[in-house]
C-alpha positions as CSV (number, residue, x, y, z in Angstrom):
1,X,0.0,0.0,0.0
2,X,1.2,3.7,-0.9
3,X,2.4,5.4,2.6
4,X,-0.7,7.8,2.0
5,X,-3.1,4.6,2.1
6,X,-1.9,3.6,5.4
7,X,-1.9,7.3,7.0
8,X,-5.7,6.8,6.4
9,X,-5.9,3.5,7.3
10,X,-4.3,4.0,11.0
11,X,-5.9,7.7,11.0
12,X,-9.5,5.4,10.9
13,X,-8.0,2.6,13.1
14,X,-6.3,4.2,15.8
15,X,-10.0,6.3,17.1
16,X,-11.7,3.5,16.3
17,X,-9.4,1.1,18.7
18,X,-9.9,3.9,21.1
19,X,-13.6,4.4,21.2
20,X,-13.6,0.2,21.0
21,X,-11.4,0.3,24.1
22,X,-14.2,2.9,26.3
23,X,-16.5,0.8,24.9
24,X,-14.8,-2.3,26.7
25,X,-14.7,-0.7,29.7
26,X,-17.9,0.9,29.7
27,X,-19.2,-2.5,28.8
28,X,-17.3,-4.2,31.2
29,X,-18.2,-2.3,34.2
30,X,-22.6,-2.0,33.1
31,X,-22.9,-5.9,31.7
32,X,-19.3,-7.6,33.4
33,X,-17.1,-9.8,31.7
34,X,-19.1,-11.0,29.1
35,X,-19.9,-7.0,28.0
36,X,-16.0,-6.5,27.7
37,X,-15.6,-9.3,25.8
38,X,-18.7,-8.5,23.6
39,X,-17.2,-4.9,22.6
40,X,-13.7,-6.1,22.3
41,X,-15.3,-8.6,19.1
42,X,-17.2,-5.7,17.7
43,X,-14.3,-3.8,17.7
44,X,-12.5,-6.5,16.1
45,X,-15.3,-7.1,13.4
46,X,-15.3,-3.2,12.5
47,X,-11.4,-2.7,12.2
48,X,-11.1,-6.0,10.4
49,X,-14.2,-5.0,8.2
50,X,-13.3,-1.3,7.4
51,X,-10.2,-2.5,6.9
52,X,-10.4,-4.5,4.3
53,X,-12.6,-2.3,2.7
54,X,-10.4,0.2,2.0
55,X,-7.6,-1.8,0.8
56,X,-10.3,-2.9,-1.7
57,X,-11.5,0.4,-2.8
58,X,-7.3,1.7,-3.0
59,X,-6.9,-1.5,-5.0
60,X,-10.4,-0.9,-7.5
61,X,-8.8,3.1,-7.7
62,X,-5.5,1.8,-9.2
63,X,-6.9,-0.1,-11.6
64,X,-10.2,0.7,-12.3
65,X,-10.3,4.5,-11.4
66,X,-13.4,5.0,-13.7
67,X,-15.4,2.5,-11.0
68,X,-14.6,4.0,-8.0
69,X,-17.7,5.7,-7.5
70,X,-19.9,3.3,-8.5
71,X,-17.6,0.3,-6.1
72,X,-17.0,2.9,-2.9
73,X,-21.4,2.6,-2.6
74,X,-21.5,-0.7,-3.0
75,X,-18.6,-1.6,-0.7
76,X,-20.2,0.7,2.4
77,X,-23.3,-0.8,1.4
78,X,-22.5,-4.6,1.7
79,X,-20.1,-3.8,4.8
80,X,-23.1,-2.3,6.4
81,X,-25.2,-5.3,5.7
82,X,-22.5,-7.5,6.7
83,X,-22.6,-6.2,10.0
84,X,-26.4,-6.3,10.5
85,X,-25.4,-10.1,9.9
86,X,-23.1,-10.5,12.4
87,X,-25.9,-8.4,14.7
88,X,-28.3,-11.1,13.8
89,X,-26.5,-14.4,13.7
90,X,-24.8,-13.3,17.3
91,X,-28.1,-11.9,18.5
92,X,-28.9,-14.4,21.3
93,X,-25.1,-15.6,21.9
94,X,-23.9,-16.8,25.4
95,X,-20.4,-16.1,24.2
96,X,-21.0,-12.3,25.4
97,X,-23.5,-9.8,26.0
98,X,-25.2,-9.4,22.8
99,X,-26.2,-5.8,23.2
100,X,-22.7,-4.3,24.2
101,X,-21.7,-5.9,21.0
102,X,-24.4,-4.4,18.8
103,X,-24.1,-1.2,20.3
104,X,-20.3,-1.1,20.1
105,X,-20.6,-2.2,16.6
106,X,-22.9,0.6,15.7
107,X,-20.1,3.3,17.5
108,X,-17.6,1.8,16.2
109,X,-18.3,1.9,12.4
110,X,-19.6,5.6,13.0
111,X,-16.3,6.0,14.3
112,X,-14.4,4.6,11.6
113,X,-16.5,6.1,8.9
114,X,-16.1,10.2,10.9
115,X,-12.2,9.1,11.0
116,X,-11.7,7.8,7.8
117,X,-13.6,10.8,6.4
118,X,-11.7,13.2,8.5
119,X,-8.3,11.7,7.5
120,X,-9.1,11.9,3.5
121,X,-10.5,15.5,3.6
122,X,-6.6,16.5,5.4
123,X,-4.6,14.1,3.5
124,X,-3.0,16.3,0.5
125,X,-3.3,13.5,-2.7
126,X,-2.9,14.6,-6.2
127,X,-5.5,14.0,-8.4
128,X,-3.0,14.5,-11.8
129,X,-0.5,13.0,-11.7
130,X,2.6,14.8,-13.3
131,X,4.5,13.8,-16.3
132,X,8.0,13.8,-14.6
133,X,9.7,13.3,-18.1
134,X,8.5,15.8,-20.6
135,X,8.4,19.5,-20.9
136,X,5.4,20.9,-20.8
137,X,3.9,21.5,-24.1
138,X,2.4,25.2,-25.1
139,X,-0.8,25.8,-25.7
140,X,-2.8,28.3,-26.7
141,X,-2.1,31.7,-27.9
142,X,1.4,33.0,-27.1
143,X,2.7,37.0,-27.3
């Protein structure tokens, strides 16, 4: 990945860790064990997720930049519905307390999303790139 990939990808991962860590704790202390260990998996599911996600859409921007668009929707909407699966499938677990792990799912993708958002609008990337070899041609009318 290009060194400007990853500055998003930790500028998403790092808050997200961090609101998935209060969650743990906040979890832990209202539901116990089972509500740490609930948020600590959502946490997981989101970063692993989002993650992927992006490396996806900085791979289908290489090399097919005239889909981008069209594959960043459809990306945020199947990771969206993915989750609601995970929501569902774990929705009467004994593994961990089922509604810290929603909840902290639902946080934790906001999070990512504000974060990943926030880290592209600051992140300086060129949107032509320039010919490094040639001299500039003229154009147009010259006095």
């Amino acid at each position: 990945m290009p060194s400007n990939d990853v500055r998003i990808l930790a500028q998403a991962a790092v808050p997200t860790a961090a609101v998935g860590a209060v969650a743990a704790v906040v979890s832990g202390v209202v539901a116990g064990g089972k509500g740490a260990v609930g948020a600590g998996v959502a946490t997981l599911v989101v970063i692993l997720f989002m993650g992927i996600g992006l490396y996806v859409l900085q791979r289908t921007a290489k090399s097919l930049p005239h889909l981008f668009q069209a594959m960043g929707l459809m990306l945020y909407t199947a990771q969206i519905l993915l989750l609601f699966v995970f929501v569902a499938v774990f929705k009467n677990t004994t593994l961990f307390h089922p509604k810290a792990f929603a909840l902290t799912l639902v946080v934790g993708t906001l999070t990512w999303i504000a974060a990943q958002t926030r880290a592209h609008m600051k992140s300086k990337i060129l949107y032509v790139e320039p010919d490094s070899g040639s001299k500039p041609e003229k154009t147009g009318h010259s006095s």
